[in-house]
N, C-alpha and C positions, 0 to 999 in steps of 0.2 A: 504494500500500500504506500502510495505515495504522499509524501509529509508538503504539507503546503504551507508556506510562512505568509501571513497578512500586514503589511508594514504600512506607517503612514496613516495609521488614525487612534483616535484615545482610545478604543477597543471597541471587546464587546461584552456583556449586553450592551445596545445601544440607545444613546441616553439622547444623542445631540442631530448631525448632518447624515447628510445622502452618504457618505462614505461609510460610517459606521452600520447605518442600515443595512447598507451593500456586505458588507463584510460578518452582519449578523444573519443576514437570512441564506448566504453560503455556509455557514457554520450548520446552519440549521434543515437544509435542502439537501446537501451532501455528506451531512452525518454519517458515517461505515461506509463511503465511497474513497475518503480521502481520510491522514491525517493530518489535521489542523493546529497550527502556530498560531497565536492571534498575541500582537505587543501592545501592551495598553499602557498607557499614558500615566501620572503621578497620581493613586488612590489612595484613600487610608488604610491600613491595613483591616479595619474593621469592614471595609466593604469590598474588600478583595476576595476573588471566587478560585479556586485553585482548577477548573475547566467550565467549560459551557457549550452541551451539547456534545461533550465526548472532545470538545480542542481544548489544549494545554492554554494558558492565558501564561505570558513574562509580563509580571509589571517594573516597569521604567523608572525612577523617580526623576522625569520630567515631564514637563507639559509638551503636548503634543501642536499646541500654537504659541505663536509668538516666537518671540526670537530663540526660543528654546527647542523651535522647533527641529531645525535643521542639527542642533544635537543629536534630537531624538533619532531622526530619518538616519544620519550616518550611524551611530552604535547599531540600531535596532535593523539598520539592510546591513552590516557588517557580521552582526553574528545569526540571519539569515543564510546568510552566502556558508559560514559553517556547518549549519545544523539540515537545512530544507533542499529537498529536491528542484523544490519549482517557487519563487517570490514573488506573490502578488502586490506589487506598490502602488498606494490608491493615494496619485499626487506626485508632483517630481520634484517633491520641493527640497533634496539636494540630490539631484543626478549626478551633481560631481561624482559621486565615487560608484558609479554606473560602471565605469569603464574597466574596474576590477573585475565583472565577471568575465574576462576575455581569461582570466584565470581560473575562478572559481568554475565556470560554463554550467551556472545554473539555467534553468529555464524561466528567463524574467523577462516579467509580466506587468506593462505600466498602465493603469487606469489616466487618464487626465479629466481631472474636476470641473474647468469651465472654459469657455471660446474664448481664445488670445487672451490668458491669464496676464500678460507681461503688459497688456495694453490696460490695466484697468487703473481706474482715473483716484482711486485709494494711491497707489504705489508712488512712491519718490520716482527719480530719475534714475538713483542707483538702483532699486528696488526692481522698477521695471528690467534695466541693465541684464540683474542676477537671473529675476524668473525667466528673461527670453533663454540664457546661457546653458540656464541649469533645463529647462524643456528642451533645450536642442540636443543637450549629451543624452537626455535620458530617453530621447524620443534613436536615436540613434544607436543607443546601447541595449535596449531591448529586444528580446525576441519576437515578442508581439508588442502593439502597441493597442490599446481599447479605446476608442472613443465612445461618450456615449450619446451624440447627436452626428445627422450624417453631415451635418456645417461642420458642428470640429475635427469631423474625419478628412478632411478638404482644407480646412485650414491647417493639419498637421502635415500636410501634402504638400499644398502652397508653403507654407513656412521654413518646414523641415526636410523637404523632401521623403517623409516618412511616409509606409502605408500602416492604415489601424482599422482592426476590426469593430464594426459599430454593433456595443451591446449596451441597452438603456437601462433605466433603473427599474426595478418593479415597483406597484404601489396598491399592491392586494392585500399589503399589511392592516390598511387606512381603512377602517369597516366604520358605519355605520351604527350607534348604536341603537339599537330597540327601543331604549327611552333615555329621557335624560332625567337622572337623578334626583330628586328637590335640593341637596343641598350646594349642585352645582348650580340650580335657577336661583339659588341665594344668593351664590357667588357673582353671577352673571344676568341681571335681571334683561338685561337685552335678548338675552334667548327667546324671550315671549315676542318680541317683536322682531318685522321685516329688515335684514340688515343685508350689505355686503360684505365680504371677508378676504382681507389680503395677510399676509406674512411672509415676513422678506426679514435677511437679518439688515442692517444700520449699515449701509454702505451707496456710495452717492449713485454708482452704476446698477443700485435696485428701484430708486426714485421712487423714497416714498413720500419725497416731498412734493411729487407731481401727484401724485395718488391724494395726500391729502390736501391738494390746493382744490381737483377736480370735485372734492364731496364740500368744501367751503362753499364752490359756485353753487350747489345743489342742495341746501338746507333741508328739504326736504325730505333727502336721502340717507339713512344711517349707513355710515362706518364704521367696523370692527378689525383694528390694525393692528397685527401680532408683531413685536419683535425683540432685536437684545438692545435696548433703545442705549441702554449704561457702557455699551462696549467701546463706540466711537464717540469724537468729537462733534463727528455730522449729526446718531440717533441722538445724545445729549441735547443737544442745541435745538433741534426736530420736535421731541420731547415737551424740553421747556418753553418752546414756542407756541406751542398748541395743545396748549391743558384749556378745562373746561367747555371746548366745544359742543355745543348741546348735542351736535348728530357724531360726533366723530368720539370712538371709544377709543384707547392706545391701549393694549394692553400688553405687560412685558413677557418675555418668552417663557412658551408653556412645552415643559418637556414630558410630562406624564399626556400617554400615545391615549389612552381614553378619553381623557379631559380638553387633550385638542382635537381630537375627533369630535365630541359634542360642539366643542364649538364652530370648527370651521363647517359641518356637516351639516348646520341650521343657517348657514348663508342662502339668500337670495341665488349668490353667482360668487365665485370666488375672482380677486382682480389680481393677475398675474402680473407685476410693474418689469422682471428681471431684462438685462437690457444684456448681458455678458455670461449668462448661464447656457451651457451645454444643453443636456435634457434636464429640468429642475426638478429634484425631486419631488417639492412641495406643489409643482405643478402637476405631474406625474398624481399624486396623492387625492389633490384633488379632483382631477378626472373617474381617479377609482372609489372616489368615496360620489361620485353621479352627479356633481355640480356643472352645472353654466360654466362658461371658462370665457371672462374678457382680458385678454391679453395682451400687452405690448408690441406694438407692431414691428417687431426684427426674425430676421430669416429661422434662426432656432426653434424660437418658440410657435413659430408655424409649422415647422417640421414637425415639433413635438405635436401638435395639436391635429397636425395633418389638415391645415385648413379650414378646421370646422370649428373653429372659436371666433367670439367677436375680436378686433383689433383695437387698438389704438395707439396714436403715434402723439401723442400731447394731451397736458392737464382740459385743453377743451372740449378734443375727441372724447376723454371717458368723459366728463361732464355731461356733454351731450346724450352719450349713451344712456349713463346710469338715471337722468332725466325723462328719457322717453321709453327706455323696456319696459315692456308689463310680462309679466308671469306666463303668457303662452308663447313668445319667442323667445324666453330663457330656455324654458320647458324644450322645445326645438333646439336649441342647443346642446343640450343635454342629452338629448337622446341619438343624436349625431355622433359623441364623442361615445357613448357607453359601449361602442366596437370594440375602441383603444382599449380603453381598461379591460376586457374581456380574453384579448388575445395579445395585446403589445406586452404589457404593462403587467405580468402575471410573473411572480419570484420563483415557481419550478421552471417554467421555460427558461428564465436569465439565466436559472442557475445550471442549466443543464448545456447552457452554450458556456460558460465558465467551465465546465467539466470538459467541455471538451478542447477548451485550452490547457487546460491541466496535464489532460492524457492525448497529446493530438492522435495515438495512434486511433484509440479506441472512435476514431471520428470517421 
């Protein structure tokens, strides 16, 4: 049986991003197919699990973000390359030492997170510098390379001259609940009433300060906006700019997977703002959890949606929209996309095309 090492995220269980996800429900799909490495990030030791789902879990004591990241990424693909057959790396965020495996001749395996990372309008000039550098080695030192949208597979092509297999995220985790609770309608008295629902983490190329200028013009219209508003300068600032608005809710990030189901699951239509996302998983989620889907008008998130979402390319465009939908061409939307969720967007197919990167023979 072959040992699979999972590098490049806080672990699993998974608490947080599309990466962790990705890397739990492969734990979890391919249990007694594979065995499973998964390196998790700085825990206490009071909630440290000594496996999950039959994988060994190494904890790190670093953070898997920020500038401690790139620690992490080199120790945790360095003692990869000793222990694992085959290195799945979800992120390239130091491909510098990529180029070791021309020694090691593991079979690696690079995930990349989102479209022209190096270009996003967060990043310094050095910063951008590092990410194009460190995607070029890494996209060149792997054996495969995964995209999970068919734009970012074309832009690793354009860019890097690389080819990458396009495998997206699933989002069959995302259910619906049966009911909602009473003491979450205590927590969230909006659930009784008609809302929209966006969540984006605080980063300026997710615009959710377009999102929330478009429900300003629209008083009429409730918004309910998930995010980690405390991480950046920009959510901060976002934040403290627009407390009290009668129709517009902020609420900070909800990491228990039922509790944000109920909520984003009782939206009108969920509002897709991402402007620099691959396949988004929260987009993906939303789909499978049956919502409307008004999304940002860039090439991705078409692809992702396959066309069949509303658009929008400015705070006027959703304005306008979320002004004039009524409930039977949400409804029409919705039942356009529930294909996607049915057959794209399902965690045993992704995971069984990841098996067969694992094992190419067996393909």
């Amino acid at each position: 049986m072959k040992t699979i090492a999972i590098v490049g995220t806080n672990g699993v269980p998974a608490a947080y991003g599309g990466f962790e996800t990705l890397a739990d429900n492969l734990v979890q799909y391919l249990e007694g197919r594979f065995r499973f490495v998964v390196y998790c990030s700085k825990t206490p030791k009071a909630k440290r699990l000594p496996e999950y789902h039959g994988a060994r879990l190494i904890y790190v004591p670093l953070r898997a973000n920020g500038w401690q990241s790139l620690i992490y990424d080199c120790l945790t693909t360095l003692h990869a390359f000793f222990t694992a057959d085959v290195i799945l790396l979800l992120g390239p965020g130091f491909g510098f030492v990529l180029p070791l495996n021309a020694i090691f001749r593991r079979r690696l395996i690079v995930n990349y997170g989102g479209l022209d990372e190096w270009e996003r309008e967060k990043l310094s000039r050095l910063q951008k510098s590092y990410t194009y550098a460190s995607t070029d080695i890494a996209a060149r030192s792997a054996s495969v390379n995964v995209a999970d949208n068919e734009q970012l597979r074309r832009s690793l092509r354009r860019a890097f001259g690389a080819e990458a297999a396009v495998i997206r995220y699933g989002g069959d985790h995302a259910q619906r609940p049966v009911a909602i609770d009473p003491a979450l309608r205590a927590k969230y008295p909006f659930l009784s009433r008609p809302y929209f629902v966006s969540m984006s983490r605080a980063q300026v190329d997710n615009n959710l300060h377009l999102v929330i200028d478009a429900f300003k013009r629209t008083p009429g219209q409730r918004l309910v906006l998930i995010s980690n508003w405390t991480a950046s300068d920009y959510g901060r600032q976002l934040f403290a700019d627009n407390q009290g608005l009668p129709n517009i809710t902020l609420l900070p990030a909800i990491y228990d997977q039922a509790e944000l189901n109920a909520v984003r699951s009782r939206g009108r239509a969920y509002v897709h703002s991402h402007s620099r996302c691959g396949t988004a998983p929260s987009l993906v989620e939303a789909i499978s959890l049956g919502l409307p889907i008004i999304s940002f008008d860039v090439a991705t998130n078409r692809e992702t949606t396959a066309d069949k979402a509303l658009y929008f390319g400015s705070a006027d465009e959703l304005a306008a929209t979320v002004a004039s939908i009524d409930d039977q061409s949400l409804a029409r939307v919705a039942h356009d996309l529930a294909p996607l969720a049915a057959k794209a967007y399902r965690w045993r197919h992704i995971a069984d095309q990841y098996a067969r990167l694992f094992e190419p023979a067996a393909a």
